[in-house]
C-alpha positions as CSV (number, residue, x, y, z in Angstrom):
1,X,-52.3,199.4,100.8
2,X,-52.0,199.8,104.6
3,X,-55.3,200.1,106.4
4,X,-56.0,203.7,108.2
5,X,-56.1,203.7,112.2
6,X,-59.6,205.2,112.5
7,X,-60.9,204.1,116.1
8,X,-64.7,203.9,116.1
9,X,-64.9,201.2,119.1
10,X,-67.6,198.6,117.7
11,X,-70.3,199.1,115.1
12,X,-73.6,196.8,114.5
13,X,-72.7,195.3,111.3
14,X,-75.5,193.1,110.7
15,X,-77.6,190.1,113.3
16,X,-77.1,186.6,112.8
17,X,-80.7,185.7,113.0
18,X,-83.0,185.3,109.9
19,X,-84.3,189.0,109.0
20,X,-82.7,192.3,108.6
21,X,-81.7,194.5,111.4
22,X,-83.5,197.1,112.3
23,X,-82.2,199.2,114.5
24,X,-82.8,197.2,117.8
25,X,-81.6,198.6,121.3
26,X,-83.1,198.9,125.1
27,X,-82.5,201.3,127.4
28,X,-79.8,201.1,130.3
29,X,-79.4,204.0,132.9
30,X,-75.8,204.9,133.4
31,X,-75.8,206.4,136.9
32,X,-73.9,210.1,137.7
33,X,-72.1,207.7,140.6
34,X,-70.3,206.3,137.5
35,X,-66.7,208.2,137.2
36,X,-66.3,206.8,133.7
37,X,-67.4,208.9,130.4
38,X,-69.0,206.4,127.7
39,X,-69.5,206.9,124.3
40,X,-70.7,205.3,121.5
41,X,-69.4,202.2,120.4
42,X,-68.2,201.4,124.2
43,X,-68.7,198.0,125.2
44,X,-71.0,198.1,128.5
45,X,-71.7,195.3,131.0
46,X,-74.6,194.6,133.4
47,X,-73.9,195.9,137.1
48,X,-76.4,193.8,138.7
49,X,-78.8,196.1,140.1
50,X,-81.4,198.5,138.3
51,X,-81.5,202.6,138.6
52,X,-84.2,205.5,137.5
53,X,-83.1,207.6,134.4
54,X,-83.3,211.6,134.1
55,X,-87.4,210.7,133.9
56,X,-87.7,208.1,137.4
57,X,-88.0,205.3,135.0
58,X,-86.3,201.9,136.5
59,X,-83.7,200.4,133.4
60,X,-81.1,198.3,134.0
61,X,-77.9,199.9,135.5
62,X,-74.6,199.5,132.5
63,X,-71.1,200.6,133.2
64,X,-68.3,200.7,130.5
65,X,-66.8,197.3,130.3
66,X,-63.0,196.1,130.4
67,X,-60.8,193.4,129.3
68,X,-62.2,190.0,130.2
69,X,-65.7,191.2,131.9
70,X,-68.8,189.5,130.3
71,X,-70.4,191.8,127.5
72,X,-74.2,193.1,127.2
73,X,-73.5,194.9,124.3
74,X,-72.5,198.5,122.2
75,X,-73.6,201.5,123.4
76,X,-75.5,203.1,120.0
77,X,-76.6,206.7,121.2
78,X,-78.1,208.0,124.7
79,X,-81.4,209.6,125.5
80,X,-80.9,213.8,124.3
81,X,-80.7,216.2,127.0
82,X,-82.4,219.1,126.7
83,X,-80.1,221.7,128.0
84,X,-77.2,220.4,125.5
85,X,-78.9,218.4,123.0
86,X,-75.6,218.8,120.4
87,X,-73.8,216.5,123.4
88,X,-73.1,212.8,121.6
89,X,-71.5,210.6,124.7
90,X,-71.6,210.9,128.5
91,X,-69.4,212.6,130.5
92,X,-68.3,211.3,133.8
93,X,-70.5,211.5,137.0
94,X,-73.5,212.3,135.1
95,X,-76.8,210.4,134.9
96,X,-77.6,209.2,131.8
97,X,-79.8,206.9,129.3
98,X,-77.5,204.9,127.1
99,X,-78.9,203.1,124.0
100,X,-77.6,199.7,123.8
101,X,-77.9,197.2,120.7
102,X,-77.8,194.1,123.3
103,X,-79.1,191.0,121.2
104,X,-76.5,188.3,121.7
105,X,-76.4,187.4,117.6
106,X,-75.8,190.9,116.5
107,X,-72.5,191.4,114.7
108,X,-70.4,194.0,115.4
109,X,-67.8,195.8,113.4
110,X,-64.3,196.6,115.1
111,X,-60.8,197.8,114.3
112,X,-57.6,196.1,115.5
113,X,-55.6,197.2,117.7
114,X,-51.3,197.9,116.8
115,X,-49.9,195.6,118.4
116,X,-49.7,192.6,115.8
117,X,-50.8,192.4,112.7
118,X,-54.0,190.1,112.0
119,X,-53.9,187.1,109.3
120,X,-55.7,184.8,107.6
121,X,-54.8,182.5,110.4
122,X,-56.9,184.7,113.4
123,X,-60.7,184.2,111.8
124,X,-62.4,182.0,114.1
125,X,-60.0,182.8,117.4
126,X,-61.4,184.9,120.2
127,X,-59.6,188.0,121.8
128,X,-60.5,190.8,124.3
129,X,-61.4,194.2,124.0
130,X,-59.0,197.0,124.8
131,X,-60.1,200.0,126.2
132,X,-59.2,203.6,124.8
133,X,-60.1,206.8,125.7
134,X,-63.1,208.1,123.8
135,X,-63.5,211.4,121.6
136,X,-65.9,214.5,123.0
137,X,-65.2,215.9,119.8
138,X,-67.0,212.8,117.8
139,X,-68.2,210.9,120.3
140,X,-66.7,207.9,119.5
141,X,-65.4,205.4,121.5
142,X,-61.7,204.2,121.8
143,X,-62.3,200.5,122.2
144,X,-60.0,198.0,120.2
145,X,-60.0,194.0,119.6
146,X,-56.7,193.6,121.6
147,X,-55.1,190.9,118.9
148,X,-52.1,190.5,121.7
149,X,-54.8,188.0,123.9
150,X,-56.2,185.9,120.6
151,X,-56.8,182.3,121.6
152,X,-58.6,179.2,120.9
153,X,-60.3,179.4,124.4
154,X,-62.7,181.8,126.0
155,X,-62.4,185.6,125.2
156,X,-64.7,188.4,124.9
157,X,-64.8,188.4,121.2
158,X,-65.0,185.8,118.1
159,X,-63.4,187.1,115.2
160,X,-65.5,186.1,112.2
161,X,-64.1,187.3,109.1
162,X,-62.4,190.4,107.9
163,X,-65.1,193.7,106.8
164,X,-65.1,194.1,103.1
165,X,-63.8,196.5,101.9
166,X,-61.4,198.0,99.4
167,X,-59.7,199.6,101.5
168,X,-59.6,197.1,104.4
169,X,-57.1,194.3,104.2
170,X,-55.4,191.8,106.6
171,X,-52.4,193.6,108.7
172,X,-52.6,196.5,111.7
173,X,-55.7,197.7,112.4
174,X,-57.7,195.8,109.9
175,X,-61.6,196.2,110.3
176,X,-63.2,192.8,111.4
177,X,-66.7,191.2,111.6
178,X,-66.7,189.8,115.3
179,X,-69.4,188.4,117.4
180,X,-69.4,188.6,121.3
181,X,-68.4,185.5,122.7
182,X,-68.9,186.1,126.5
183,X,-72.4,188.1,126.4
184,X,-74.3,188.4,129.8
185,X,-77.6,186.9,128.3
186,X,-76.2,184.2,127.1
187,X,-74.7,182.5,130.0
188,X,-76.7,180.6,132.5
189,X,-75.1,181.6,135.5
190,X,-76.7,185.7,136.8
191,X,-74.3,188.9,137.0
């Protein structure tokens, strides 16, 4: 059976840690200088610097991540605005509170990209993200693993094992369990 291209960007699947998950995430402020719409299940990095939210309130400032920038974590939901409380991601330009599940041993699920097919052979290697264009109608990110950068060495992502699944098997865009590799708070050196 061939798996089904569904793009979803990444999922919390489970955390590594003794205990179960429940639900974890902090606070970032996405700032309406930020051109880029993010959605839910975006991959975000740290800028460096901290903002105030719709409310004044100081978080730390997130921007949609790329290929081969060190991780924070997945965006998860935002903060509901009152004058459009049905909208599910962030549209570009627009100040924002982004819910972020941003504990370096969560695991995260997250489809393959096209390119290749992934085997038995991949569990265990590390590959970068690849970034899609979201959905405003589900609000779902278009983030990929990109299986054409999969190496032994440094990359964004560890590949753990393949989801379970009936209907998930090893080939194009097979769902995977994956850790993040390069995570900003998890490295020694600052942002």
């Amino acid at each position: 059976m061939a798996n089904v291209d569904s793009v979803f960007g990444a999922r919390v699947a489970q955390v590594q840690r003794a205990g179960s998950y429940s639900g974890k995430v902090n606070s970032y402020t996405v700032l309406a200088s930020d051109a880029t719409a993010l959605f839910v299940g975006d991959f975000v990095k740290l800028t460096g610097t901290s903002g105030p939210n719709e409310e004044g309130l100081q978080y730390p400032v997130v921007t949609q991540a790329a290929a081969n920038n060190t991780l924070v974590g997945v965006v998860v939901g935002f903060k509901p605005q009152a004058d459009n409380l049905s909208r599910i991601y962030r549209p570009a330009s627009t100040l924002r509170t982004a819910y972020v599940a941003d504990d370096p041993y969560e695991l995260f699920e997250i489809q393959a990209s096209s390119d290749a097919a992934i085997v038995v052979g991949d569990v265990g290697l590390n590959a970068d993200i690849t970034v899609g264009s979201g959905s405003i109608y589900t609000g779902l990110s278009g983030m990929e693993l990109d299986q054409t950068t999969l190496t032994a060495s440094t990359e964004q992502l560890r590949i753990l094992r393949l989801m379970p699944g009936e209907d998930n098997e090893f080939g194009l865009h097979a769902k995977l369990l994956c850790m993040i590799n390069e995570h900003q708070y998890k490295t020694t050196s600052g942002v």
